[in-house]
Structure formats: C-alpha cells, structure tokens
C-alpha positions as CSV (number, residue, x, y, z in Angstrom):
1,X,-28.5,-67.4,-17.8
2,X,-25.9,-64.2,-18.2
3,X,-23.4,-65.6,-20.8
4,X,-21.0,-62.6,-20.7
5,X,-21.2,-63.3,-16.5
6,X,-19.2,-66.8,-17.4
7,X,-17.6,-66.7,-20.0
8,X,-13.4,-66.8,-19.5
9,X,-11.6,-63.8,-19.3
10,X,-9.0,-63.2,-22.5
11,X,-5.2,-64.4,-21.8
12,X,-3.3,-60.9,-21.2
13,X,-0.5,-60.2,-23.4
14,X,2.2,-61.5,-21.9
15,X,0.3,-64.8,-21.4
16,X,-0.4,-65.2,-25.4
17,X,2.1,-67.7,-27.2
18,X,5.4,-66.3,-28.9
19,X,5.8,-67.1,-32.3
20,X,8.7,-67.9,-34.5
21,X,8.6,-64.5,-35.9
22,X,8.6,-62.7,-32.0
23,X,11.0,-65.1,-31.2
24,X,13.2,-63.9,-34.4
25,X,12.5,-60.3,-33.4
26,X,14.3,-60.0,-30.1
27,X,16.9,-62.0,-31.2
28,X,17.7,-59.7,-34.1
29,X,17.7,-56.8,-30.9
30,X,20.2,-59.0,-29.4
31,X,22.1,-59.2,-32.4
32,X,22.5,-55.9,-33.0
33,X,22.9,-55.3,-29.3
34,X,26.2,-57.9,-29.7
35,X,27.4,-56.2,-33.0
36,X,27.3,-52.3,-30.8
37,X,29.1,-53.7,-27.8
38,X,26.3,-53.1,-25.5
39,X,26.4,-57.1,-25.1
40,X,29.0,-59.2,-24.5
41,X,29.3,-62.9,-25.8
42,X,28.7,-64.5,-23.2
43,X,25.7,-62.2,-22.5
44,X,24.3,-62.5,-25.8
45,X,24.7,-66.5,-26.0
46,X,22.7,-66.4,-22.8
47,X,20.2,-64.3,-24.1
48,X,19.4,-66.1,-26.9
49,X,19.3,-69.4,-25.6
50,X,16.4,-68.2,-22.9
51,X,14.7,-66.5,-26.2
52,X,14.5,-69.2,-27.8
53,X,13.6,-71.2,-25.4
54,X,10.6,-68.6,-24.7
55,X,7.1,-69.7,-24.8
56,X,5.1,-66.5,-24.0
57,X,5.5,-63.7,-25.5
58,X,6.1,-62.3,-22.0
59,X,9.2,-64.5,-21.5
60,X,10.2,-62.6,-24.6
61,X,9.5,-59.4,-23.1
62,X,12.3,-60.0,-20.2
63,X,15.1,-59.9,-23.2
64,X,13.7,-56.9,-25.3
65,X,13.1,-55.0,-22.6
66,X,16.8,-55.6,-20.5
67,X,18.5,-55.0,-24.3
68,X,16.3,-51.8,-24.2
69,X,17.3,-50.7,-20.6
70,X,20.7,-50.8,-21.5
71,X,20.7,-49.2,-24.8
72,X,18.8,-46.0,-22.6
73,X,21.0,-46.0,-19.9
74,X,24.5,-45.9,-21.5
75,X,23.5,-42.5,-23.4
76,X,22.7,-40.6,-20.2
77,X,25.7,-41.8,-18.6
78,X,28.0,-40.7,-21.6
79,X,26.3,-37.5,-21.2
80,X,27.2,-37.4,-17.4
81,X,30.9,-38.2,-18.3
82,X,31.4,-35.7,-20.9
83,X,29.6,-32.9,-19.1
C-alpha cells in the first residue's frame, strides 16, 4: 500500500486558522490606515468588526490586502494630479 498516494493534502494558506496575533496585525494596518485618512470611521469600524470576526487567515487577507490597494493607489493618483 502507497502511503504518500492517500495521505491528505496540506490546508493551503489561506485555509490555516488566524490567530490572535494575525488578527492583531491587520487591525494595527487598519489603524494606522484610520489615523492617515485613507479610512474613514465608518470604514474602519467595519473593517475591524469582519477582522475580528475572521477565522482563516484568508478572511484576514481580504482586509490587509484592500488597506494595501488603497495605500498603492492614492500615490499614483497624487502623481497624476500634480503632473
């Protein structure tokens, strides 16, 4: 009998739980994301409240990467104004 032919495949990333400590991580990027105005209240409140709320670290990765977006986009169009 092949043992490697049955045994279960590993969880992918996004699948693995989130702990406290992920958790406390993107709501820190919030946070800060609040504090530079690139959030507003009511976004961050939401924000927060579906991070922790988060099981996956996937779920996580919806908030971190949407606080990322925006920090990526504003740049560039500041550029485009100015120039």
């Amino acid at each position: 009998m092949d043992l490697h032919k049955h045994a279960p495949a590993a969880p992918r990333t996004t699948e693995l739980r989130a702990s406290d400590a992920d958790r406390d991580r993107v709501a820190d990027m919030l946070r800060e994301a609040l504090a530079e105005g690139r959030l507003t209240a009511d976004e961050h409140a939401e924000r927060v409240e579906g991070v922790l709320a988060a099981k996956t670290v996937g779920e996580l990765d919806v908030f971190g990467v949407s606080v990322i977006k925006k920090l990526t986009i504003r740049p560039k169009l500041a550029g485009v104004v100015k120039g």
